[in-house]
LOMIKE-941059 format. One record per residue (C-alpha): residue in one letter; y, x negated, z negated. Coordinates in steps of 0.1 Angstrom, whole numbers, plus 5000, padded with zeros to 4 digits. Layout:
N
AYXZ;...
***
This chain:
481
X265751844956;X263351944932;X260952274933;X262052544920;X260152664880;X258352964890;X259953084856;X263553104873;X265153434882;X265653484919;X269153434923;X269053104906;X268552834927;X268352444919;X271052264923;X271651954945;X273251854913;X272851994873;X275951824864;X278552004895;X280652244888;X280152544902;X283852704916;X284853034907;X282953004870;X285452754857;X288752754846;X291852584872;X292452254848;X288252164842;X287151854859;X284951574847;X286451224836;X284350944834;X281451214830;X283151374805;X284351734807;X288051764807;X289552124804;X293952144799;X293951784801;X292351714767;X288251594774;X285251784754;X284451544727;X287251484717;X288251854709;X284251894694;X286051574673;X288751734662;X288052084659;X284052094654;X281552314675;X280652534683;X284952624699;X286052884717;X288752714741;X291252904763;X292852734795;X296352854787;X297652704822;X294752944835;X295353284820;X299153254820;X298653184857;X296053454862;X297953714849;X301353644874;X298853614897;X297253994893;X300454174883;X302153994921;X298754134936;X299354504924;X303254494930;X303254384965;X300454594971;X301554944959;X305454814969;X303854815006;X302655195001;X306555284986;X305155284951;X305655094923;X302254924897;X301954904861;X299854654853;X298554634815;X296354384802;X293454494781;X293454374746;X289854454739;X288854174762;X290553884740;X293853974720;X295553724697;X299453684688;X299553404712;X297753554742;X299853894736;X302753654737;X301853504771;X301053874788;X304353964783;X305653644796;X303953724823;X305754044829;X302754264820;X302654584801;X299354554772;X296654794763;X295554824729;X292855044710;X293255004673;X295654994648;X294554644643;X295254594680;X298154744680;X299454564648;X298654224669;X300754304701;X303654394672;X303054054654;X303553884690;X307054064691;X306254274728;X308154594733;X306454844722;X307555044749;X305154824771;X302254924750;X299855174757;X297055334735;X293755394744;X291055494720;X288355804714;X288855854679;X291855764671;X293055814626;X295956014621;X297255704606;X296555534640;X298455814656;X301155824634;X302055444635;X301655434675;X304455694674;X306755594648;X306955254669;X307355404700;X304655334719;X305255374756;X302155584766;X299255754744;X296255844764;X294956154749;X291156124748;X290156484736;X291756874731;X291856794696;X293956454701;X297056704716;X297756864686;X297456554665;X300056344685;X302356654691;X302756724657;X303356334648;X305956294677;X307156654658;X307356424623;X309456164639;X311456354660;X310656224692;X309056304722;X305956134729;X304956044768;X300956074771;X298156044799;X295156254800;X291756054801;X289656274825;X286156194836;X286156124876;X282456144874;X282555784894;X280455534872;X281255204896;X278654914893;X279054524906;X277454574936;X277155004941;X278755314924;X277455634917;X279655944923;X278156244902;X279456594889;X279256504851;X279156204824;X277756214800;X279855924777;X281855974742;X285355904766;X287856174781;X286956504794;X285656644821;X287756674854;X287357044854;X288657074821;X291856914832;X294157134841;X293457374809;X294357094787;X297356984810;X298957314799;X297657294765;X300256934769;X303357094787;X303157364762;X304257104735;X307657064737;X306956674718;X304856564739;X305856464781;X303056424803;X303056114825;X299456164847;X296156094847;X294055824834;X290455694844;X288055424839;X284955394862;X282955094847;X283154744839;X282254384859;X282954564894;X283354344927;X284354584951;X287254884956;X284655114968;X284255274937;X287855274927;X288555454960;X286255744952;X287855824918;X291255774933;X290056044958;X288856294931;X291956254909;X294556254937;X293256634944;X293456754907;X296856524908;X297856744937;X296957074915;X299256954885;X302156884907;X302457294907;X302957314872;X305556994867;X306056614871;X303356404875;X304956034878;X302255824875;X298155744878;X296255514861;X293155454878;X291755154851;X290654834848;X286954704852;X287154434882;X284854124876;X284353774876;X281553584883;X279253434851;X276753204877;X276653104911;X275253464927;X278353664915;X280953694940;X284053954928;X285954034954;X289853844950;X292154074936;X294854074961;X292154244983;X291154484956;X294754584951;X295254624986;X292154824995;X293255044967;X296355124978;X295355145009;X293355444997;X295955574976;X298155615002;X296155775024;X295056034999;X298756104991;X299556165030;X296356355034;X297256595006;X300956575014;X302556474982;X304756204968;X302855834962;X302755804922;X303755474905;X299855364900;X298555164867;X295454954862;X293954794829;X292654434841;X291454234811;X288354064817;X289253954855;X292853814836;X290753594807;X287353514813;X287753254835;X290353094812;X287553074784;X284352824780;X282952774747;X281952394734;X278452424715;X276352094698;X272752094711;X270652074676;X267252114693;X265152094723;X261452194729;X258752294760;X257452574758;X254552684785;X254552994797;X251953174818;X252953344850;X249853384867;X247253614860;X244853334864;X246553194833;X248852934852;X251452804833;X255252674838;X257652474813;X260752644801;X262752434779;X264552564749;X267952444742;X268952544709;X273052534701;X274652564665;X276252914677;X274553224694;X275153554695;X277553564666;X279953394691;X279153564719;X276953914717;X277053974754;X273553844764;X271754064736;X273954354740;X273954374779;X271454104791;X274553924805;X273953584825;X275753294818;X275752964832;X276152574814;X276652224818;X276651894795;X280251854787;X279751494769;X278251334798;X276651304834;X272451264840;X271151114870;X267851314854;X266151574880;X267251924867;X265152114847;X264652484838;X266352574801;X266752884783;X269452784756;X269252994726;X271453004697;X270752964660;X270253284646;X266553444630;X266253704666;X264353624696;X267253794710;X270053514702;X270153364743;X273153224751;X272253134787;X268853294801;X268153074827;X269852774839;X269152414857;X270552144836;X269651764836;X266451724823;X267151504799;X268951694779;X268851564743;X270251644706;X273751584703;X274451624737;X278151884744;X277252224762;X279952434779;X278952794791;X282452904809;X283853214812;X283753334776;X286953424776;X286753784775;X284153984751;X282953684729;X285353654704;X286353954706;X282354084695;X282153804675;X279953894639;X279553684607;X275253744615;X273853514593;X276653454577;X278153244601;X281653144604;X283253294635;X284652954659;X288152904660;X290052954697;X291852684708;X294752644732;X294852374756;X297652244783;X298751974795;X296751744773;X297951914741;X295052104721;X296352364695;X294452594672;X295552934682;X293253124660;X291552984628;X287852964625;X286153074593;X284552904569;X282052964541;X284552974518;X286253254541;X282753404540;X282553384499;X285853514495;X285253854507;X282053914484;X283854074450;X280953904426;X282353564435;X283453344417;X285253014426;X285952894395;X281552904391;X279952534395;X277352554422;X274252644408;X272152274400;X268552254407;X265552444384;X264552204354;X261252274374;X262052084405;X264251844386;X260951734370;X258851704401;
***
């Protein structure tokens, strides 16, 4: 095995192999054929053939399997406690007609956050009964639409956000069912959670504030109040942190029963997957079970009935089902000093026709990915690369750190998995890029299940242009030289 590049994070290690795939990061259907990276039965160059790079594709066998998989974790968790789950998939991870189509196929309720959102989950024909809406700010128009639909839950985000649904459910004679987003002052990390008395964040209100604006609810005869509603973080391994808030709102839960029904809780979403070899999420049919676990005890402890219990999983349901296809463009070796003697290392740059217009998460959040060649295996020692995207920042990493082959070489087919959640959903036009189309892939059938853009997309939206213009020919000057 080679030496490790001084250059390397800790956690990453060199791998007996730079073309293996690592398990967990992958979707269920990826192998390699002949070399060749094969994902839903359909291999790597031939959809970079068909549909160009750089492609967002979605495992459809994967997520449509994920998602039975975590609603049967929740239900025969909380059925074991004498409660029912709700399980809604977050929309804000990756939502398309399609994918709305197969959550619900799935038997899973769907969160949305946006009238744009919610106009999606419409489009894919699911109930709007099995829609909840989540959301700061939301318009009056927002408010107004989500009610005249008949959306199943509201989550009511701030005092002002009472009187704006009450008097819409008023308008359209109905009584709207709403949570209360409350503040458990639990902020859960991957690997630790910090339980403190205030957050400060833009989301709910604080816990102590609950119960005033609980009445303020109940004292609108449009509006039914269904429970409480929480969210401790995002990319968390462990129930730890989930127990905690459980804990906190269970007591307050406890308080509210006094003034009326409380049916349900809704303790989030937020559980991760891993993005490189040294993540390791917990399974999800622990996760559920710890949780209930906890809930159950609280509820005995405090002597009151088990609620039906809702989660928000959206990541942990589509990011594994997700890689994106990029064309390597460039490569170069760049020394680096690490010493203070002035010692240097090599880090290769591997530059990819996409970046962080496709996927934001690395510049946002300093997210680590991982990568392989997709068109091919190397018997090449690995070798240290930082692959970067195209775009004019110094910011645009698509991968930080990674071992891959060391011959890596224009032309060559990289994969970074698990970009299914948060990449094309953040996706931007920087640049004026094109954002990738998503493609669909089972059982050796590859279908477009959102179109990319293209310049002309691009063009189309500016209101000084001009189709009908010729493109603009040379200057007589450089004609003439």
């Amino acid at each position: 095995m080679a030496d490790p590049n001084p250059l390397a994070p800790s956690w990453l290690h060199v791998p007996e192999d730079a073309n293996a795939l690592v398990p967990g990061l992958w979707s269920r259907t990826v192998s390699r054929s002949d070399g060749e990276l094969v994902v839903g039965g359909v291999a790597a160059g031939e959809l970079a053939a068909r549909f160009g790079t750089p492609l967002y594709v979605v495992d459809e066998e994967h997520a449509r399997s994920r998602a039975v998989e975590v609603r049967t974790a929740f239900d025969r968790a909380f059925a074991e406690i004498g409660t029912a789950a709700k399980v809604y998939y977050a929309g804000k991870a990756f939502l398309s007609i399609e994918v709305a189509r197969w959550m619900a196929e799935a038997g899973l309720h769907i969160d949305v956050c946006s009238g744009g959102e919610l106009a999606v989950a419409l489009a894919a024909g699911v109930d709007p009964e099995r829609l909840g809406f989540h959301g700061n700010n939301k318009s009056l128009a927002e408010i107004d639409r989500a009610v005249q639909v008949g959306v199943g839950a509201i989550v009511i985000d701030s005092l002002q956000e009472i009187d704006r649904v009450a008097e819409a459910a008023t308008r359209h004679g109905v009584r709207q069912s709403v949570r209360l987003r409350v503040n458990s002052g639990v902020h859960a990390h991957t690997h630790a959670f910090l339980a403190t008395a205030h957050e400060d964040q833009k989301f709910g209100i604080a816990l102590e504030a609950a119960e005033e604006a609980v009445e303020l609810i109940r004292s609108r005869p449009s509006l039914a109040f269904r429970g409480l509603h929480c969210h401790i973080g995002s990319q968390i391994f462990g129930a730890d942190g989930f127990a905690e808030s459980a804990a906190r709102l269970l007591t307050l839960h406890k308080r509210l029963l006094a003034g009326g029904d409380v049916p349900e809780l809704n303790l989030g979403g937020g559980f991760g997957i891993a993005y490189t070899a040294a993540d390791d999420p917990a399974p999800i049919e622990v996760l559920a079970r710890r949780i209930a676990e906890t809930v159950a005890a609280g509820c005995e402890e405090l002597d009151i009935p088990t609620p039906v219990v809702a989660f928000e999983p959206g990541r942990s349901i589509i990011g594994t089902a997700g890689l994106t296809l990029y064309t390597v463009g460039t490569t170069k070796d760049v020394p680096v000093a690490f010493e203070d003697d002035g010692e240097t290392a090599i880090r290769r740059y591997v530059s990819v026709d996409g970046g962080m217009s496709d996927n934001a998460r690395p510049a946002l959040y300093e997210a680590d990915y991982s990568a392989r060649i997709a068109s091919r295996v190397s018997v090449a020692p690995p070798a240290l690369v930082r692959v970067a995207g195209k775009h004019c920042e110094s910011g645009d990493i698509v991968v930080d750190a990674e071992y891959l082959p060391a011959d890596v070489e224009p032309g060559d087919l990289l994969a970074v998995p698990a970009t299914g959640a948060y990449c094309w959903s953040l996706a931007s036009n920087y640049n004026y890029l094109g954002r990738p189309p998503v493609v669909a892939v089972r059982d050796g059938d590859a279908r477009v299940i959102v179109r990319g853009e293209t310049i002309e997309d691009l063009l189309a939206r500016d209101a000084a242009y001009d189709p009908s213009e010729q493109t603009p020919t040379a200057s007589k000057e450089r004609s003439q030289a």
